[in-house]
C-alpha positions as CSV (number, residue, x, y, z in Angstrom):
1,X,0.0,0.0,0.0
2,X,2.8,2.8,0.7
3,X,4.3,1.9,-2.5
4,X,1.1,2.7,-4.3
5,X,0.8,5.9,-2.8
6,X,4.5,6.9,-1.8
7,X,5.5,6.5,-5.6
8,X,2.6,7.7,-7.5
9,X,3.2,10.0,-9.8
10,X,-0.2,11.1,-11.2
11,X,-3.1,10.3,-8.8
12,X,-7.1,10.9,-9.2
13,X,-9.0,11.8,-6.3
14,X,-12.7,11.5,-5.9
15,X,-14.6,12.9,-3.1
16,X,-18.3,11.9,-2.7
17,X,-21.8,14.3,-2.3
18,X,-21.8,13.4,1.4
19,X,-18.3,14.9,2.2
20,X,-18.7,17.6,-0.4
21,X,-21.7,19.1,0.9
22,X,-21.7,18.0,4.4
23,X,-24.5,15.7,4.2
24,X,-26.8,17.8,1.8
25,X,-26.5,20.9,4.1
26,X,-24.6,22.1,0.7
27,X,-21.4,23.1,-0.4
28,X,-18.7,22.4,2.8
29,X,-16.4,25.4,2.5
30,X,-14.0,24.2,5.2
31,X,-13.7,20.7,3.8
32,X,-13.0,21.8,0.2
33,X,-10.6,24.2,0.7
34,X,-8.9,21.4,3.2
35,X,-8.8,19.2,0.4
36,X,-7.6,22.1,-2.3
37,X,-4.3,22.8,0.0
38,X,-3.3,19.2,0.5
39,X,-4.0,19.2,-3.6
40,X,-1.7,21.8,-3.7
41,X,0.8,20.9,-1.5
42,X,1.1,17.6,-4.0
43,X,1.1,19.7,-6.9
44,X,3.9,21.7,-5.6
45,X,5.7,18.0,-4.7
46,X,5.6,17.5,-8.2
47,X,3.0,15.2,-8.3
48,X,0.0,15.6,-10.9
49,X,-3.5,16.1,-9.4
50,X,-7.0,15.4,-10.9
51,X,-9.6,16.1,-8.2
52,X,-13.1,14.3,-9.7
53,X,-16.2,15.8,-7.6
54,X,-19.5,15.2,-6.8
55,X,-21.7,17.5,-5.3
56,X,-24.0,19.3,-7.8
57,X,-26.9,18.0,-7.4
58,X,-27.0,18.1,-3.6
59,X,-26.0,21.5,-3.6
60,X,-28.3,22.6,-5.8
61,X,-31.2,21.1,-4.2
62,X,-29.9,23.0,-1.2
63,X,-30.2,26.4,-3.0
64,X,-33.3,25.7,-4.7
65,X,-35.1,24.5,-1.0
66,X,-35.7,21.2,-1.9
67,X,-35.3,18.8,1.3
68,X,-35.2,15.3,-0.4
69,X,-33.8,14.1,-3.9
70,X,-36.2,14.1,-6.8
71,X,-37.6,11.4,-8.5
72,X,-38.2,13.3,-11.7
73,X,-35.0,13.7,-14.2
74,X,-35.7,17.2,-15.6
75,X,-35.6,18.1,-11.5
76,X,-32.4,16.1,-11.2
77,X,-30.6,18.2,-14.3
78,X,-32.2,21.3,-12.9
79,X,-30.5,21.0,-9.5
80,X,-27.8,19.9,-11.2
81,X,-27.2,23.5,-13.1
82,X,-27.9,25.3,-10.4
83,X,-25.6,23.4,-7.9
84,X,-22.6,23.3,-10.3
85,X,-22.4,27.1,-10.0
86,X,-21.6,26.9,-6.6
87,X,-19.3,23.6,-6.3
88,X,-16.8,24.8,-9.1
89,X,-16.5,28.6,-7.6
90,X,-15.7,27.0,-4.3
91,X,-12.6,24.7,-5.6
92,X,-12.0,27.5,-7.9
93,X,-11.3,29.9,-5.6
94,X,-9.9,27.7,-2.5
95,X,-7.2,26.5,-5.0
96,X,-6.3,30.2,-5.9
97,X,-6.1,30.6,-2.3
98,X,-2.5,28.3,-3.2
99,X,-1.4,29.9,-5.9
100,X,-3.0,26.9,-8.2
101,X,-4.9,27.4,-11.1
102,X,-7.8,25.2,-11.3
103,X,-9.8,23.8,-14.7
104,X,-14.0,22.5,-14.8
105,X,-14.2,19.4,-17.0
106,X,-18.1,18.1,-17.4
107,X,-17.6,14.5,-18.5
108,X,-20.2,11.3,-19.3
109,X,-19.6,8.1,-19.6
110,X,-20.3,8.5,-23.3
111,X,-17.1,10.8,-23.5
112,X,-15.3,8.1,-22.7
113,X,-16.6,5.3,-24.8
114,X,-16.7,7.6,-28.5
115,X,-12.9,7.3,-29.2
116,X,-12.8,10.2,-30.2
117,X,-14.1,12.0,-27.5
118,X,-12.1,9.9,-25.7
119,X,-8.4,11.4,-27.1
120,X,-9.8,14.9,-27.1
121,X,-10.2,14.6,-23.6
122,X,-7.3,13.0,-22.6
123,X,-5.6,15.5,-24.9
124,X,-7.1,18.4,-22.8
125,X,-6.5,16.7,-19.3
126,X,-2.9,16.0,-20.1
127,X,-2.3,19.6,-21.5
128,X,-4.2,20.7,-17.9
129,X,-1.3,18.7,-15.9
130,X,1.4,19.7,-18.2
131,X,0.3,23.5,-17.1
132,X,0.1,23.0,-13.6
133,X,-3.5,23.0,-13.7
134,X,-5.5,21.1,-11.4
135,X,-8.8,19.8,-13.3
136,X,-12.1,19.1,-11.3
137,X,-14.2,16.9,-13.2
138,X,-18.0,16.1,-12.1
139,X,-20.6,14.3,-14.2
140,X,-22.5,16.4,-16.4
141,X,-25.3,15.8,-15.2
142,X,-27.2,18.9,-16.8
143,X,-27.7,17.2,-20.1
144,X,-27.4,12.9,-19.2
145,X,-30.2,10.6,-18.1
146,X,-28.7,7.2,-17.5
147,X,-25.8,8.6,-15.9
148,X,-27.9,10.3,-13.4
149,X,-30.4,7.1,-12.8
150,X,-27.8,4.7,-12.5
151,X,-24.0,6.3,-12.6
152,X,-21.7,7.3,-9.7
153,X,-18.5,9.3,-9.9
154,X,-17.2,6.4,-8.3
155,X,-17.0,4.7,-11.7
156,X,-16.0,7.8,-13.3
157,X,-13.1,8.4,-11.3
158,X,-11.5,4.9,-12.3
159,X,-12.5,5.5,-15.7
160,X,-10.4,9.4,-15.6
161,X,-7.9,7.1,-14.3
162,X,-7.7,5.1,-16.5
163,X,-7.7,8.2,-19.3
164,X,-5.1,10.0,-18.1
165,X,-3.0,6.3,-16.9
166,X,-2.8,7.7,-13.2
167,X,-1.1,5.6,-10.8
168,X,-3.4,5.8,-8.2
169,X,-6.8,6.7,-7.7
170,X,-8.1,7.4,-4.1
171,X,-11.6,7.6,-3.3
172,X,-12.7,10.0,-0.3
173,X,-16.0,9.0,1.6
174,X,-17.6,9.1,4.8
175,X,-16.3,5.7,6.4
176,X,-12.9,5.0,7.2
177,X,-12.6,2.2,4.3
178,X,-14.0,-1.5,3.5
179,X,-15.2,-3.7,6.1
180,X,-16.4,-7.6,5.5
181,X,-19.7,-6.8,7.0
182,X,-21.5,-3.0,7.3
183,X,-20.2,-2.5,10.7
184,X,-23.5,-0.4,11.8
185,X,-25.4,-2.9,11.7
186,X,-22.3,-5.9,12.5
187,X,-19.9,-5.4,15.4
188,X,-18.3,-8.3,14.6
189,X,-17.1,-6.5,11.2
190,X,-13.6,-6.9,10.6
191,X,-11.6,-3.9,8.5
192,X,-9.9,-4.8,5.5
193,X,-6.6,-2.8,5.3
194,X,-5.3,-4.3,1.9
195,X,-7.0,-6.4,-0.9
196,X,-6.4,-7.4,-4.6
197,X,-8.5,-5.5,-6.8
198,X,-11.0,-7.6,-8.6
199,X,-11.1,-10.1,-5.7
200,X,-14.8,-11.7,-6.0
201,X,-14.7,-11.9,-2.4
202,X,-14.4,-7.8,-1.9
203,X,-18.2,-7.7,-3.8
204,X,-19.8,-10.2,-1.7
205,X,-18.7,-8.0,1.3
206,X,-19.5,-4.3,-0.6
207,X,-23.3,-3.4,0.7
208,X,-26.0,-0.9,-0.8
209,X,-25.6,2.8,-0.9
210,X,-24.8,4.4,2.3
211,X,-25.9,7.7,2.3
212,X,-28.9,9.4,0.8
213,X,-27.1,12.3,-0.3
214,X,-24.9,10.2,-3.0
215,X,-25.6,7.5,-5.4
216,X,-22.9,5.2,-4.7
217,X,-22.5,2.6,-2.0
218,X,-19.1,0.9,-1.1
219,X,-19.6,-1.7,-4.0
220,X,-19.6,1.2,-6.6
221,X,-16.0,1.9,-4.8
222,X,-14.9,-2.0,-5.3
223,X,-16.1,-2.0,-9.1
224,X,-14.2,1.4,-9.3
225,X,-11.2,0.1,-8.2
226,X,-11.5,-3.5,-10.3
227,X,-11.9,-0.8,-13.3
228,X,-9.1,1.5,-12.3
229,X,-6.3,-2.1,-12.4
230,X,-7.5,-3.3,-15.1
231,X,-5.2,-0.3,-16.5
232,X,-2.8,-0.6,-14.0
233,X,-3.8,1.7,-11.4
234,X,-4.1,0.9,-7.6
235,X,-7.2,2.0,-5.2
236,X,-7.2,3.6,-1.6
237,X,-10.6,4.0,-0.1
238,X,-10.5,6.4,3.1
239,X,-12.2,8.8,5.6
240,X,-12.6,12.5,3.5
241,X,-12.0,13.9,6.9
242,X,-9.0,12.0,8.0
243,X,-6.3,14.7,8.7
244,X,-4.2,15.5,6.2
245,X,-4.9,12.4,4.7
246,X,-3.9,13.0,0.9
247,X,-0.7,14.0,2.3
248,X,-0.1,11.8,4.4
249,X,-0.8,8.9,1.9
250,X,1.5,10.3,-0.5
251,X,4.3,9.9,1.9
252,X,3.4,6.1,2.9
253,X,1.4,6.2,5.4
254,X,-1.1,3.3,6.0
255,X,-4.8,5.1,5.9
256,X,-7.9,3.7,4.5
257,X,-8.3,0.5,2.5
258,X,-5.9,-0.5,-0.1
259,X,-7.2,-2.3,-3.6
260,X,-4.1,-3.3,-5.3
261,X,-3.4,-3.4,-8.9
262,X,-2.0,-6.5,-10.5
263,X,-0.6,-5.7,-13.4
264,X,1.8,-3.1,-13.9
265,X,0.3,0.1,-15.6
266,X,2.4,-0.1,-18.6
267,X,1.6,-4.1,-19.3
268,X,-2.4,-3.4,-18.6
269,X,-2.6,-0.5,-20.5
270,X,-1.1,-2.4,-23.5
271,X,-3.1,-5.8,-22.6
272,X,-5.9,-3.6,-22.7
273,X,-5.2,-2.3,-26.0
274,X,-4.6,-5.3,-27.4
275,X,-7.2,-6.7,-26.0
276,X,-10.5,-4.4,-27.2
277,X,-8.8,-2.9,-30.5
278,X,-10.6,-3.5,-33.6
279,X,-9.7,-2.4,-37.0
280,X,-11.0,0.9,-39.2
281,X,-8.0,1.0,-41.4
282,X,-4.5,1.1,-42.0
283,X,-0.9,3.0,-42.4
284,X,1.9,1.9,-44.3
285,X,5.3,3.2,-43.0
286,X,8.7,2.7,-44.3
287,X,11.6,1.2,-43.1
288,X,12.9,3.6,-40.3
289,X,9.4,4.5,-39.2
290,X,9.5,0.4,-38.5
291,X,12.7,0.5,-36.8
292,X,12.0,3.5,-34.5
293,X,8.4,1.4,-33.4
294,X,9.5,-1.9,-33.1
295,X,13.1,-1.3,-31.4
296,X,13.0,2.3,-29.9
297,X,9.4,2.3,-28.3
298,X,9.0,5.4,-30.9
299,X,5.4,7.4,-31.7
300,X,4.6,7.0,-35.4
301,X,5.0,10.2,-36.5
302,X,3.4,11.4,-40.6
303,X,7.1,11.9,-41.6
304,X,7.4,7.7,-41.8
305,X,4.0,7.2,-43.2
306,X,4.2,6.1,-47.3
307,X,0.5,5.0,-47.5
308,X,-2.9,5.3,-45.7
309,X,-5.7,2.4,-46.3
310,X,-9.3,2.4,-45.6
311,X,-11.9,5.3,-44.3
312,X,-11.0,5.9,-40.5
313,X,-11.2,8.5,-37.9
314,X,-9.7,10.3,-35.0
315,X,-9.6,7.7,-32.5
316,X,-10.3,4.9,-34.4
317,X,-8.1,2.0,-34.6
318,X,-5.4,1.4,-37.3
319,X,-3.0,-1.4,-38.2
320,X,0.2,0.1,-38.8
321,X,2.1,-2.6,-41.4
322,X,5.8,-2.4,-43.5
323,X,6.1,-2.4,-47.3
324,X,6.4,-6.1,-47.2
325,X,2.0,-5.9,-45.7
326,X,3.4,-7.2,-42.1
327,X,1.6,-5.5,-39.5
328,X,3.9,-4.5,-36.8
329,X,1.3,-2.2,-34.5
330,X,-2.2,-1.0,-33.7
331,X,-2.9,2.0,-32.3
332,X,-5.4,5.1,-31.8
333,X,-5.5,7.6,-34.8
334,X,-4.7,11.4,-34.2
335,X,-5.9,12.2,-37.6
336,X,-8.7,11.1,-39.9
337,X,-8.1,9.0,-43.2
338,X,-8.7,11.7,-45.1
339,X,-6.0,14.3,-42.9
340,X,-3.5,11.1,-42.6
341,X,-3.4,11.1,-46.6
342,X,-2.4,15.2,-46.7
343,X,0.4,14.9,-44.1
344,X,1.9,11.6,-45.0
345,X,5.3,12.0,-46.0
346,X,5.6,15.7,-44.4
347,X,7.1,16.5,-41.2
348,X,4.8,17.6,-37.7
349,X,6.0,21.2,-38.2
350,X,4.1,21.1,-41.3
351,X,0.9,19.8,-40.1
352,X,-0.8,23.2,-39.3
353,X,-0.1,24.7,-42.5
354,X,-1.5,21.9,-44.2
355,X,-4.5,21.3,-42.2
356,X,-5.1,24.5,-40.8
357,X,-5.1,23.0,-37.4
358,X,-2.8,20.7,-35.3
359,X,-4.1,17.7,-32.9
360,X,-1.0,15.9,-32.0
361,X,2.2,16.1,-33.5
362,X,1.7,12.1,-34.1
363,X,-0.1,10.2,-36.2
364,X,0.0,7.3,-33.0
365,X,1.1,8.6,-29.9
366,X,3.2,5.7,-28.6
367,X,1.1,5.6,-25.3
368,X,-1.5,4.7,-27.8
369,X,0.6,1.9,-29.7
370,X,0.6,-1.6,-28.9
371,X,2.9,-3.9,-31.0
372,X,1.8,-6.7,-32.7
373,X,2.7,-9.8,-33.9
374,X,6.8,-11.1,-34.5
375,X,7.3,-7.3,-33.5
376,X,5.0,-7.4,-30.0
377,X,7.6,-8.1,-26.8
378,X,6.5,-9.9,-23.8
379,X,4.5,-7.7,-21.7
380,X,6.2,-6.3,-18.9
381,X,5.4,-3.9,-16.2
């Protein structure tokens, strides 16, 4: 567990509606702007920090007078509009209070499942971190149904994670971790310190939802974590309002409930890869292009390109194949077919003046690229 932490370079932190808004009493001032200086003290360590929120919708029933949670969805996206006002002002102006600037991203679950939804926003987040920007995500619940009948930002916290390849993702909420048995109701209970993600057993001793404030329940936290490895990324689940406790994590300290990863990030992000990628076209490179993949862990840049198959877009998959036709690579397109076919041969600097525009300066980023075939190594962590 204090490897996970103590080494993490890039961690996601989700807080839940119950800790954000002190029970539905609405936004918590002194709680966020706790949590915004240990953010920044992290930030400051060097580490990279995306805080993933709930919140909204209990603080906009709060402003609007409304003393229980509707039923009805247009009163759900209502609150949620009105409530988001008020949650992003606070973190934006606690972080400031640091020095730290501070970005809203509004996310759904379909974001992350169009591919190319998917790179533009793990374009923007990385460009956030690279900036010393701390992003706050929250559902967008203004404009989903689904996500808001059946979602928790539990789930979307392992699924940022998994965007953005943290190392860690911790989830805040209002009990001190997991338990085998929901220890109001069981005194015999015992704590579970540290776990492997994905263990069957940690379901069958997840219960319902334990607040009525929030969506999720402890078992939306074990499914969160089992997400969050499969890409290589470990889980701690602890009390919001254990002092310091983001801090204190980072330097090792045992808090909370651990849900270990695995697999190493770099071997489950390629396994996953591998795993789910199915073909909308391909790009033919020549020889050094091929050399620079295969033996230098390189990102396939237009320069190498010498022919573009098929009708694909950003964020679909290609197979990436040498003049001989032996595919070497898969991997996530930066460009469209019809873009990869202007900029083939040319260098990145040229992109722009070609396109009018630039996405990447790659046609595959390599963290995007999985090897295939006689050219695919052993996975390794």
């Amino acid at each position: 567990m204090t490897d996970a932490l103590k080494h993490a370079r890039r961690i996601v932190v989700k807080v839940g509606s119950s800790l954000v808004t002190n029970e539905g009493r609405g936004v918590d001032a002194e709680a966020i702007g706790t949590w915004c200086r240990q953010l920044a003290a992290l930030s400051r360590q060097g580490k990279e920090v995306i805080m993933v929120s709930s919140g909204a919708i209990a603080e906009g029933m709060k402003r609007l007078g409304w003393a229980s949670r509707p039923k009805e969805l247009h009163e759900l996206q209502a609150a949620a509009a009105v409530g988001q006002m008020g949650l992003v002002q606070m973190y934006e102006s606690k972080l400031s209070e640091h020095g730290i600037g501070s970005a809203q991203v509004l996310l759904t679950h379909a974001d992350l499942a169009d591919r190319e939804r998917y790179l533009n926003a793990r374009s923007t987040l990385l460009t956030l971190l690279g900036l010393h920007v701390i992003p706050v995500i929250n559902e967008n619940d203004t404009v989903v149904n689904d996500e808001i009948k059946f979602g928790d930002n539990d789930t979307l916290g392992a699924l940022v994670a998994n965007l953005v390849e943290a190392d860690a993702l911790v989830i805040l909420t209002d009990q001190r971790g997991l338990y085998s048995a929901d220890p109001r109701k069981n005194p015999d209970a015992r704590f579970i310190d540290v776990a492997q993600a994905g263990d069957p057993v940690l379901e069958q001793m997840a219960g319902g939802a334990g607040s009525g404030v929030g969506t999720g329940g402890m078992i939306t936290k074990i499914l969160a974590a089992k997400r969050a490895a499969g890409s290589g990324a470990s889980t701690v689940i602890a009390w919001g309002r254990e002092p310091d406790v983001l801090l204190r994590l980072a330097q090792g300290e045992s808090i909370g409930t651990a849900l270990l990863a695995g697999t190493a990030k770099l071997a489950a992000r390629k396994q996953w890869m591998a795993d789910h990628l199915q073909l909308r076209g391909a790009v033919t490179v020549d020889d050094g292009a091929a050399i620079k993949l295969r033996d230098e862990g390189k990102s396939l840049l237009p320069i190498g390109v010498v022919g573009v198959e098929g009708d694909f877009h950003r964020g679909d998959v290609i197979a990436v194949r040498t003049a001989a036709g032996v595919e070497i690579a898969r991997g996530l397109a930066n460009y469209a077919s019809t873009e990869a076919r202007l900029i083939a041969r040319k260098a990145s600097s040229q992109i722009e003046a070609l396109l009018g525009f630039t996405n990447e300066p790659e046609l595959i980023h390599r963290d995007n690229l999985v090897l295939t075939g006689s050219a695919a190594p052993a996975l390794q962590g």
